[in-house]
C-alpha positions as CSV (number, residue, x, y, z in Angstrom):
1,X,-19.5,-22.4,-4.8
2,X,-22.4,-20.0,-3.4
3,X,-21.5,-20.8,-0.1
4,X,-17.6,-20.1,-0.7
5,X,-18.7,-16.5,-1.3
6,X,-22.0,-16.0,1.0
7,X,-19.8,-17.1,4.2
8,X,-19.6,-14.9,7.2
9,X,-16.7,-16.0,8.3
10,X,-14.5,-15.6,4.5
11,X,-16.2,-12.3,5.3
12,X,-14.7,-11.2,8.1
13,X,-11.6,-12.9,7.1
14,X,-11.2,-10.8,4.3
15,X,-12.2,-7.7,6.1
16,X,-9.3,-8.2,8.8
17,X,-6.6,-8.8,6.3
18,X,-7.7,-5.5,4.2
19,X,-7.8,-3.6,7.3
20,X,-4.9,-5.0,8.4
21,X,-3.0,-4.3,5.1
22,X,-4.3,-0.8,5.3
23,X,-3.2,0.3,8.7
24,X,0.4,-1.5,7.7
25,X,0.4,0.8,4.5
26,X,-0.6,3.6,6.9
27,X,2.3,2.9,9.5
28,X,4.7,2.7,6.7
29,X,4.3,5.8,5.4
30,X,4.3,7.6,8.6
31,X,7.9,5.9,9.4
32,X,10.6,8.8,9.9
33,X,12.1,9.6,6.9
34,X,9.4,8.7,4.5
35,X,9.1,12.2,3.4
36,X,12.3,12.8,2.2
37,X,12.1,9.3,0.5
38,X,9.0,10.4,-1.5
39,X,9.9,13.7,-2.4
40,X,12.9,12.4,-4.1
41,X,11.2,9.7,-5.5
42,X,8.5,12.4,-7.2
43,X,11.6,14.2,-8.5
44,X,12.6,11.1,-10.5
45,X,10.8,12.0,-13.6
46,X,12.4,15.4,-14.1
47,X,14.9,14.7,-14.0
48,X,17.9,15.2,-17.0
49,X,19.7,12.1,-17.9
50,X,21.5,11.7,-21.6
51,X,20.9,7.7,-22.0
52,X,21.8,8.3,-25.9
């Protein structure tokens, strides 16, 4: 099991998929339109709806 987790190449492995997942998350925030998306998304607590 010590070798599992002392491996170089797990290591880099794991290091390309986060950085890989990163710049994705990056990208997809940058995409045209995004901004509008999120502001109306931060507006979904506030607000009013009568659910009673």
């Amino acid at each position: 099991m010590k070798e599992l987790f002392a491996s170089q190449t797990y290591g880099l492995l794991g290091l390309f998929i986060f950085l890989t997942l990163f710049l994705g998350i990056l990208v997809w925030l940058m995409l045209p339109g995004a901004k509008e998306k999120f502001k109306e998304y931060g507006q979904i607590p506030l607000k009013d709806e009568d659910n009673a």
